[in-house]
mmCIF file of the N, C-alpha and C atoms, coordinates in Angstrom:
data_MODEL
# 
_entry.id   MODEL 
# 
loop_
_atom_site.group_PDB 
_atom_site.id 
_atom_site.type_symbol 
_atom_site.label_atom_id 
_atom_site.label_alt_id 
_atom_site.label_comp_id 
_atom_site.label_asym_id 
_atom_site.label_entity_id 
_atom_site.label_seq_id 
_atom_site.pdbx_PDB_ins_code 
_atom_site.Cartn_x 
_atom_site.Cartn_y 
_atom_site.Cartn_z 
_atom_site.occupancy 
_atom_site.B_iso_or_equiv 
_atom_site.pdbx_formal_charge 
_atom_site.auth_seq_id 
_atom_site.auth_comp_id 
_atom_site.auth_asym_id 
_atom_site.auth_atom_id 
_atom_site.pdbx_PDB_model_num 
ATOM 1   N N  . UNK A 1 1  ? -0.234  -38.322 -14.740 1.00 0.00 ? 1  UNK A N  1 
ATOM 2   C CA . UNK A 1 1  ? 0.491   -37.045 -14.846 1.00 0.00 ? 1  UNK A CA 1 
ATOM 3   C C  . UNK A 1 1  ? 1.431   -36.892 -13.651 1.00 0.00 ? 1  UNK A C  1 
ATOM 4   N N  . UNK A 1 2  ? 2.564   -36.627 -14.043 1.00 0.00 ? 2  UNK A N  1 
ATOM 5   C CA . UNK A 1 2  ? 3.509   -36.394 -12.360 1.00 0.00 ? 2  UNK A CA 1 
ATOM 6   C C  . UNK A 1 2  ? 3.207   -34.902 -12.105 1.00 0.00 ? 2  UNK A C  1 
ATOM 7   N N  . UNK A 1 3  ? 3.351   -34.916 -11.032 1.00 0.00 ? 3  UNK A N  1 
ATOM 8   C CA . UNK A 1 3  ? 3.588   -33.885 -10.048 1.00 0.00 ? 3  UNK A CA 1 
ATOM 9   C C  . UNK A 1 3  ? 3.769   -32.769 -10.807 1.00 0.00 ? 3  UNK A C  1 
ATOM 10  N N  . UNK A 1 4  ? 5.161   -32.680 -11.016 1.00 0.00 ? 4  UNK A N  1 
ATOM 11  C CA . UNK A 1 4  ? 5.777   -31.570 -11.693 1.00 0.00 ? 4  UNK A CA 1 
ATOM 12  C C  . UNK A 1 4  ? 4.778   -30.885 -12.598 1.00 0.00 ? 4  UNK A C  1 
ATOM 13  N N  . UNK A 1 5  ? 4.236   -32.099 -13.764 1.00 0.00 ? 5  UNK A N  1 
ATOM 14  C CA . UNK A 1 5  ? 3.290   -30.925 -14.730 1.00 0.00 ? 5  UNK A CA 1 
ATOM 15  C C  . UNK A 1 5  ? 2.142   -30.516 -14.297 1.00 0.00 ? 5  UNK A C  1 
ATOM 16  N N  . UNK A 1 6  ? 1.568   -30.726 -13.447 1.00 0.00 ? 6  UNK A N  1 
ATOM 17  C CA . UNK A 1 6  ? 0.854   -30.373 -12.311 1.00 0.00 ? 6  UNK A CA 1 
ATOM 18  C C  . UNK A 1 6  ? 0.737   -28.797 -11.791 1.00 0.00 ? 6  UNK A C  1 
ATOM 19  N N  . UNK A 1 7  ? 1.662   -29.040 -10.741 1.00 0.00 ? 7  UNK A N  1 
ATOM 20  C CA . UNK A 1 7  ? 2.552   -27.626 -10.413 1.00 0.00 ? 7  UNK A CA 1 
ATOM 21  C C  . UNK A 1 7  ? 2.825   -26.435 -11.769 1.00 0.00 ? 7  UNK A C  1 
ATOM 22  N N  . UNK A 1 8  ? 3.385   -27.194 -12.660 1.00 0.00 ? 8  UNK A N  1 
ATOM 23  C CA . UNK A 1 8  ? 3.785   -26.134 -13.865 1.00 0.00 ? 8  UNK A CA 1 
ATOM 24  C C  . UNK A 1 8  ? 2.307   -25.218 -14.557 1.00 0.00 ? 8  UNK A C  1 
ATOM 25  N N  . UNK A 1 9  ? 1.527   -26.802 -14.762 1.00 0.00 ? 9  UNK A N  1 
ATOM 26  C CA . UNK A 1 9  ? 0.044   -25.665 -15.111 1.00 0.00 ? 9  UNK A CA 1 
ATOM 27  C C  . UNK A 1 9  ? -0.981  -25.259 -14.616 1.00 0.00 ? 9  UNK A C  1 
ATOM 28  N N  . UNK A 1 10 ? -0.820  -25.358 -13.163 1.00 0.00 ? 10 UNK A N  1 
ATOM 29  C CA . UNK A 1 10 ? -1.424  -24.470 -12.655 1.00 0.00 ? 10 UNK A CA 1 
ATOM 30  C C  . UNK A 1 10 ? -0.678  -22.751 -11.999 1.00 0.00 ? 10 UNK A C  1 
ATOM 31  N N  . UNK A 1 11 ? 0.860   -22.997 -11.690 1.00 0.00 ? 11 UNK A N  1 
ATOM 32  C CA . UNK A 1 11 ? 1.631   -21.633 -12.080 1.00 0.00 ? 11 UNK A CA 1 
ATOM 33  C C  . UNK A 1 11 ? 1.166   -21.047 -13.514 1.00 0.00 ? 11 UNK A C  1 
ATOM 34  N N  . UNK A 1 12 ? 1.264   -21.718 -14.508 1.00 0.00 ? 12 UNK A N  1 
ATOM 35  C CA . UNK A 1 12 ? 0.886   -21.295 -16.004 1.00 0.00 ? 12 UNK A CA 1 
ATOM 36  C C  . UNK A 1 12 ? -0.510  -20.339 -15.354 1.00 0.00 ? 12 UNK A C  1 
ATOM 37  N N  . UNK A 1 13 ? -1.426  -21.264 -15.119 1.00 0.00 ? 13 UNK A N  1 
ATOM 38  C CA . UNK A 1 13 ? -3.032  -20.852 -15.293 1.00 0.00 ? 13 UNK A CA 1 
ATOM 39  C C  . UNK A 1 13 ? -3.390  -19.156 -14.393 1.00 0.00 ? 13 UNK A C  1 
ATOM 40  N N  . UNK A 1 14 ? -2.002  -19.044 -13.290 1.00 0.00 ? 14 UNK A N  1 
ATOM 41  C CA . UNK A 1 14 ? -2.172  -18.442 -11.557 1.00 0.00 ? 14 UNK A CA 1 
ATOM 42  C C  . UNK A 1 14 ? -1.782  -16.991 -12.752 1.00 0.00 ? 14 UNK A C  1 
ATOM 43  N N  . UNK A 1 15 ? -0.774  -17.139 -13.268 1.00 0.00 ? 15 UNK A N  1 
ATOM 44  C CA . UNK A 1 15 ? -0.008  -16.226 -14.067 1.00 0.00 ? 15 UNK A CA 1 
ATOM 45  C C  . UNK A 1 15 ? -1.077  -15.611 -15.271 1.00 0.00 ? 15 UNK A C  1 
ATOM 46  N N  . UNK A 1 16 ? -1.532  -16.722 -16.083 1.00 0.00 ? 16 UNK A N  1 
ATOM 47  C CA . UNK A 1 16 ? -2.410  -15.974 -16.952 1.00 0.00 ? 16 UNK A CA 1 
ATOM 48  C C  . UNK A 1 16 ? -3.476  -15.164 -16.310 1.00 0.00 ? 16 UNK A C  1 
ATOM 49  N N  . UNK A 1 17 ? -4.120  -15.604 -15.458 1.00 0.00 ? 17 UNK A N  1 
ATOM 50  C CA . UNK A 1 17 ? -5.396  -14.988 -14.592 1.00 0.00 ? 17 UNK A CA 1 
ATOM 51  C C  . UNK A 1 17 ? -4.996  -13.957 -14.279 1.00 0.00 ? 17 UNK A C  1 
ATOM 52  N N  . UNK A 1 18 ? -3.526  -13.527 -13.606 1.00 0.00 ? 18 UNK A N  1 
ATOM 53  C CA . UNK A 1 18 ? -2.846  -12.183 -12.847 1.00 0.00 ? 18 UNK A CA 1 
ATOM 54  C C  . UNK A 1 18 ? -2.965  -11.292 -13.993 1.00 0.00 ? 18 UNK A C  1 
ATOM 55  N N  . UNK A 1 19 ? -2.229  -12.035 -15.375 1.00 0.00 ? 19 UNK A N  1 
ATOM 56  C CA . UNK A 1 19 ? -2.083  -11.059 -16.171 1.00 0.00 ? 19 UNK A CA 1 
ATOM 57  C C  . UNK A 1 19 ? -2.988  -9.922  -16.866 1.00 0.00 ? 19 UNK A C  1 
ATOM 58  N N  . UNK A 1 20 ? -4.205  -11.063 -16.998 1.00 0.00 ? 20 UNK A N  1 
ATOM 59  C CA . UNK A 1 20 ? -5.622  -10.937 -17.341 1.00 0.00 ? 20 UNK A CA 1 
ATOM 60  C C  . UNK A 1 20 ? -6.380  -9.593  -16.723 1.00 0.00 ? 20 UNK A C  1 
ATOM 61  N N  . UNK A 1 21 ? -5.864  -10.302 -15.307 1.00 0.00 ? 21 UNK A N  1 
ATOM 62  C CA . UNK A 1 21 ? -6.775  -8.853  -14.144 1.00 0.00 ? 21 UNK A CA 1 
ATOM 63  C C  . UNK A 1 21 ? -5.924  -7.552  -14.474 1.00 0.00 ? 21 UNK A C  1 
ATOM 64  N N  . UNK A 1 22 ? -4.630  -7.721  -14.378 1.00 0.00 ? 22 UNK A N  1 
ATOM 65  C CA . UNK A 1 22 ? -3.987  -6.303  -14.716 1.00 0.00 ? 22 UNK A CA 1 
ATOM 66  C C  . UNK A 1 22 ? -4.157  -6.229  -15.951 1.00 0.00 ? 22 UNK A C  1 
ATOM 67  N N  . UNK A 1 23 ? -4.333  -6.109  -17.316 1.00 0.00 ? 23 UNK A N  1 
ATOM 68  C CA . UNK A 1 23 ? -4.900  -5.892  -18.512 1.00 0.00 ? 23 UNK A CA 1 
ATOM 69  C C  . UNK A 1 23 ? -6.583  -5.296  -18.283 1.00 0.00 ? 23 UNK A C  1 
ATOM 70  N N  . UNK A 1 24 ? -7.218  -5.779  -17.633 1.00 0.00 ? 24 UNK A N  1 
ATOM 71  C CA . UNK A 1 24 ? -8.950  -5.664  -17.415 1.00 0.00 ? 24 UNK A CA 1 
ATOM 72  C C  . UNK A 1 24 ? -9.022  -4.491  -16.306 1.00 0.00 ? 24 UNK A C  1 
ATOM 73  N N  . UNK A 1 25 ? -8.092  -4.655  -15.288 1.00 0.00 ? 25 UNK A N  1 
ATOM 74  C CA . UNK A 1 25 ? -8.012  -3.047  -13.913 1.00 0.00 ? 25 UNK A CA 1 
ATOM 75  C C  . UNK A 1 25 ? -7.390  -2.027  -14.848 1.00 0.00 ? 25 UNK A C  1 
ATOM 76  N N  . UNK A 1 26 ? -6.589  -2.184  -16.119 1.00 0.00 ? 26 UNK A N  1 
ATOM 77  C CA . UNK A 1 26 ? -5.543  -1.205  -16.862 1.00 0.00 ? 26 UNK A CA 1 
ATOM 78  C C  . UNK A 1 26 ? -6.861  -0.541  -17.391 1.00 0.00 ? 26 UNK A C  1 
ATOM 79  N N  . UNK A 1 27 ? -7.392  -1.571  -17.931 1.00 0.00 ? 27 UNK A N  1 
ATOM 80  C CA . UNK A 1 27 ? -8.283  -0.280  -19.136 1.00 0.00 ? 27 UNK A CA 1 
ATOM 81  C C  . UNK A 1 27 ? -9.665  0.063   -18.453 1.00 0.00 ? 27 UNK A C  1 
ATOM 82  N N  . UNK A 1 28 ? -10.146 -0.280  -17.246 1.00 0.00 ? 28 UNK A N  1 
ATOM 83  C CA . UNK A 1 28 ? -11.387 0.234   -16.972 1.00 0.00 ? 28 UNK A CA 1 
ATOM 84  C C  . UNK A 1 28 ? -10.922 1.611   -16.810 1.00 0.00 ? 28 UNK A C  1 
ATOM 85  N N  . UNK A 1 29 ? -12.657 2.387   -16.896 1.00 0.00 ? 29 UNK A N  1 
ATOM 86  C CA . UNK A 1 29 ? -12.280 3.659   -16.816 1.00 0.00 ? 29 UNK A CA 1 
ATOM 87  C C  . UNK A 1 29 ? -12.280 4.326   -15.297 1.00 0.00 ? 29 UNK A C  1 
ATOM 88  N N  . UNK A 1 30 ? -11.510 5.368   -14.898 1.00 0.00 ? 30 UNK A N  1 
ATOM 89  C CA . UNK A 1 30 ? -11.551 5.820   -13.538 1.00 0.00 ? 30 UNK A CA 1 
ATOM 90  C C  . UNK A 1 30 ? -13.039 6.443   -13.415 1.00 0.00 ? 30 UNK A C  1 
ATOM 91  N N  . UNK A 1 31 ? -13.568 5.945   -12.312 1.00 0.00 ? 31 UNK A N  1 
ATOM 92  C CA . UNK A 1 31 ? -14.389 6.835   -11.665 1.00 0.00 ? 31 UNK A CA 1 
ATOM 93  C C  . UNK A 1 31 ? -14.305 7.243   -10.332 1.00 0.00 ? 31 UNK A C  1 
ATOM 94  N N  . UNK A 1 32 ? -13.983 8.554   -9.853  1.00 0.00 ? 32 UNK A N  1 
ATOM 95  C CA . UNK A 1 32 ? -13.397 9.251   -8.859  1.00 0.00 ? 32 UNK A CA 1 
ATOM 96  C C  . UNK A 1 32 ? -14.711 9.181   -7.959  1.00 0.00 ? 32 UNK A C  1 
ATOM 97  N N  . UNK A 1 33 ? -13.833 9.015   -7.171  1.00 0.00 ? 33 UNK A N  1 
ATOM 98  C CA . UNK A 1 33 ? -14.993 8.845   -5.899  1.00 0.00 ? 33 UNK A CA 1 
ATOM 99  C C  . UNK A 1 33 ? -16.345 9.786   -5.704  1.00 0.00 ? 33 UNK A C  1 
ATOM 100 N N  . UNK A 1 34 ? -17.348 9.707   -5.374  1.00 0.00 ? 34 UNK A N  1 
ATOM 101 C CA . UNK A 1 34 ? -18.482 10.822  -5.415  1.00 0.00 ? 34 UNK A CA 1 
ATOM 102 C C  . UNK A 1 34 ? -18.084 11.673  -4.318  1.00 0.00 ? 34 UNK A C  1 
ATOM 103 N N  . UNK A 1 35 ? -18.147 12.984  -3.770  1.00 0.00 ? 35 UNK A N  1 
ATOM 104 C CA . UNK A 1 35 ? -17.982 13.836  -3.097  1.00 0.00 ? 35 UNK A CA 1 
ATOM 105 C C  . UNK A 1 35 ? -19.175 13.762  -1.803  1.00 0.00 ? 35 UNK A C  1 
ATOM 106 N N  . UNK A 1 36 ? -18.781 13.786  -0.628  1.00 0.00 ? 36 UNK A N  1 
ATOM 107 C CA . UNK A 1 36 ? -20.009 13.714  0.291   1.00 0.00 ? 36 UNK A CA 1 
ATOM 108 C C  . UNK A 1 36 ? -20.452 15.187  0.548   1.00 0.00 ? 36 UNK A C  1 
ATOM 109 N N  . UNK A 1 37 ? -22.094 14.783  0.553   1.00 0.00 ? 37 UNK A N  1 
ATOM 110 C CA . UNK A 1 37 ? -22.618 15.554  0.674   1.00 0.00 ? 37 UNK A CA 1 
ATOM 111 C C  . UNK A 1 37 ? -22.759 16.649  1.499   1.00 0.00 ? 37 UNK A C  1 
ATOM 112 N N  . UNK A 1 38 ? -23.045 17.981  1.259   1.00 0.00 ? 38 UNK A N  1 
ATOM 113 C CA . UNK A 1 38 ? -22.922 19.164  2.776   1.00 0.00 ? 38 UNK A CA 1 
ATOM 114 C C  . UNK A 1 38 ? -24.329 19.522  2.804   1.00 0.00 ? 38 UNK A C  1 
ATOM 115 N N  . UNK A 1 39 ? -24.419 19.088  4.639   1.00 0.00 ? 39 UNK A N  1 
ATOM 116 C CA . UNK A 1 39 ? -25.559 19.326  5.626   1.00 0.00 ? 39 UNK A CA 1 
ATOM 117 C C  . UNK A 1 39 ? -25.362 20.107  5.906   1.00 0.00 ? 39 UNK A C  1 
ATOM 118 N N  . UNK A 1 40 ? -26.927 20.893  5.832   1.00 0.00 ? 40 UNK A N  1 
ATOM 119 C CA . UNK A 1 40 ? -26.679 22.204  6.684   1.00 0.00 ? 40 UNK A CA 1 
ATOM 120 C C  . UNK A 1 40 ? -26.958 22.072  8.549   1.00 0.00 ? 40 UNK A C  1 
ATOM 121 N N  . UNK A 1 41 ? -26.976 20.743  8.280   1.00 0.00 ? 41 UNK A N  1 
ATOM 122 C CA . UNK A 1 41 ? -26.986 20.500  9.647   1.00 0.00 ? 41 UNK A CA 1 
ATOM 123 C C  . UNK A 1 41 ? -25.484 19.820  10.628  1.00 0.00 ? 41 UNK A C  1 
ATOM 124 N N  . UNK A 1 42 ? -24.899 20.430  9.631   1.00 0.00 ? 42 UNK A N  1 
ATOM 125 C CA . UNK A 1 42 ? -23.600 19.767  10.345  1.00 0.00 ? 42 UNK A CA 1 
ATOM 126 C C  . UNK A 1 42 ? -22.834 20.115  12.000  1.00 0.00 ? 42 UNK A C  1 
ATOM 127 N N  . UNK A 1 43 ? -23.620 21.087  11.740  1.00 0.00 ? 43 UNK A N  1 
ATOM 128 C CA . UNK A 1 43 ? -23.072 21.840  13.531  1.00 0.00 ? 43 UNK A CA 1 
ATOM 129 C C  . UNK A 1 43 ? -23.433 21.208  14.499  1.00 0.00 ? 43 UNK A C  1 
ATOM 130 N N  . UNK A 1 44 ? -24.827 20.851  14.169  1.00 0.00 ? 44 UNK A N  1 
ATOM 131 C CA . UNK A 1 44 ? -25.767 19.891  15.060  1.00 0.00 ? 44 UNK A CA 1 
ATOM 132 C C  . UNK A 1 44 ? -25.314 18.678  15.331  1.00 0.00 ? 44 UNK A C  1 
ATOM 133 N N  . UNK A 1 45 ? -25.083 18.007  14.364  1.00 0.00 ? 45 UNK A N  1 
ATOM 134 C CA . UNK A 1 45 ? -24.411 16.812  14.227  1.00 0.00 ? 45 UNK A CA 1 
ATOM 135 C C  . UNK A 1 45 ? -23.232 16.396  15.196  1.00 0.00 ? 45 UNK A C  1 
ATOM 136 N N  . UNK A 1 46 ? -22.316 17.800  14.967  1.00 0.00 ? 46 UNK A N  1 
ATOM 137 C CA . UNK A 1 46 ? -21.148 18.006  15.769  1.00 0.00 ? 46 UNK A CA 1 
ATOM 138 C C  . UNK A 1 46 ? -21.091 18.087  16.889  1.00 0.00 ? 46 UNK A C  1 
ATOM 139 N N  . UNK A 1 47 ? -22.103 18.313  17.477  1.00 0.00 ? 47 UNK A N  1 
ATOM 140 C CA . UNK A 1 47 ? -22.288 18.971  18.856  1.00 0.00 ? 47 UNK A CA 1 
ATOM 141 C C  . UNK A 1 47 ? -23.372 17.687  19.322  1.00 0.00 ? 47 UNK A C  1 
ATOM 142 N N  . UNK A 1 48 ? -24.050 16.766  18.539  1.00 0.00 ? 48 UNK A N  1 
ATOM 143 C CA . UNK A 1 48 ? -24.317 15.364  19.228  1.00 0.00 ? 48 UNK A CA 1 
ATOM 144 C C  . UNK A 1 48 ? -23.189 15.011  19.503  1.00 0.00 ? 48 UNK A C  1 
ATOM 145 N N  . UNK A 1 49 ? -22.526 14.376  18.225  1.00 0.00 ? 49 UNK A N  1 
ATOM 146 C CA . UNK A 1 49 ? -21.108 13.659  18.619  1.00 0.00 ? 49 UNK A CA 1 
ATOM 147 C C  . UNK A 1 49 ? -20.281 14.019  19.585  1.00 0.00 ? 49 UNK A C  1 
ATOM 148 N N  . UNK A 1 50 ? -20.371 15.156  20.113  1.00 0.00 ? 50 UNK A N  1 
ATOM 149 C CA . UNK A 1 50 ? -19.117 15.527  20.785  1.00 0.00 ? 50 UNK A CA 1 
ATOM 150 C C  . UNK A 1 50 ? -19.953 15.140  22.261  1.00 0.00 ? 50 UNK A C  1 
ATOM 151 N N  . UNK A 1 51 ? -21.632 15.612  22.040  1.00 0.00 ? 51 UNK A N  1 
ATOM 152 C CA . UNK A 1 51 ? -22.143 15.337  23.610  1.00 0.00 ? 51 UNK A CA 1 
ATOM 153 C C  . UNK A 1 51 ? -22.055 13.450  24.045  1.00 0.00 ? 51 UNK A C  1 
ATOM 154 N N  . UNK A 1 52 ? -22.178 13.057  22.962  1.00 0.00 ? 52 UNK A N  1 
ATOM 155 C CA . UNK A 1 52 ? -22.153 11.140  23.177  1.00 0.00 ? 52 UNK A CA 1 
ATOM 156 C C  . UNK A 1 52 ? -20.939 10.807  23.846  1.00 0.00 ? 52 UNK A C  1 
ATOM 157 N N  . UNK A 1 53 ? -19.685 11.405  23.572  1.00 0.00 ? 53 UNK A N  1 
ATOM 158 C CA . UNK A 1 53 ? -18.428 11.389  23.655  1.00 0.00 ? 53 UNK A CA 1 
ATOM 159 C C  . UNK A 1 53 ? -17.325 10.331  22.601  1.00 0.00 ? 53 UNK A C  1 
ATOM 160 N N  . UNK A 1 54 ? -18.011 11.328  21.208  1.00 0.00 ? 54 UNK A N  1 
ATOM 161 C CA . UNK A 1 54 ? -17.649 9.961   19.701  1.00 0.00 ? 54 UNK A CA 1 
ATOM 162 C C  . UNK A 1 54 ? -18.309 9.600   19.564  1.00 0.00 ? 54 UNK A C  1 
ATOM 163 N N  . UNK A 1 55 ? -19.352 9.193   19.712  1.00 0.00 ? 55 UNK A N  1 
ATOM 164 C CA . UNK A 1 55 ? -20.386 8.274   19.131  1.00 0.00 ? 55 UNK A CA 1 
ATOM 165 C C  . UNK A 1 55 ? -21.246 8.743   18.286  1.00 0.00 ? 55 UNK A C  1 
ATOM 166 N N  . UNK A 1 56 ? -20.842 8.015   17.090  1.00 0.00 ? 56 UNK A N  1 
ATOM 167 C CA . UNK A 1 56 ? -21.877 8.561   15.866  1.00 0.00 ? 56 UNK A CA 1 
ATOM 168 C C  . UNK A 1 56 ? -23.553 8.285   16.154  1.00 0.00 ? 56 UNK A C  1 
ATOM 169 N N  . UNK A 1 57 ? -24.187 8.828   16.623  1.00 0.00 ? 57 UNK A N  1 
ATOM 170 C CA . UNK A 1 57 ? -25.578 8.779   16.820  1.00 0.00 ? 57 UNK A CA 1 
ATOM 171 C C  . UNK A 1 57 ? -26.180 7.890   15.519  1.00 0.00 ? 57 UNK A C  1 
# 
């Protein structure tokens, strides 16, 4: 096999695969990110972090 058809089908193969993924990312369905949760301890939290100086405990 030379070179050339080589090169050609695996561009062919690079292209079908691309196309494939955008067809398969098109139709999944969205699922929106989950919302984080509210602590009622968030003040606390705030007032570690700020005593560490940033540092997420």
């Amino acid at each position: 096999m030379s070179a050339a058809f080589v090169i050609a089908v695996v561009v062919t193969v690079v292209v079908l695969a691309a196309a494939v993924a955008v067809v398969v990312n098109g139709t999944r369905p969205y699922v929106a990110p989950r919302p984080t949760p509210v602590d009622a301890d968030r003040g606390t939290q705030a007032a570690d972090v700020t005593a560490d100086g940033g540092e997420v405990s």
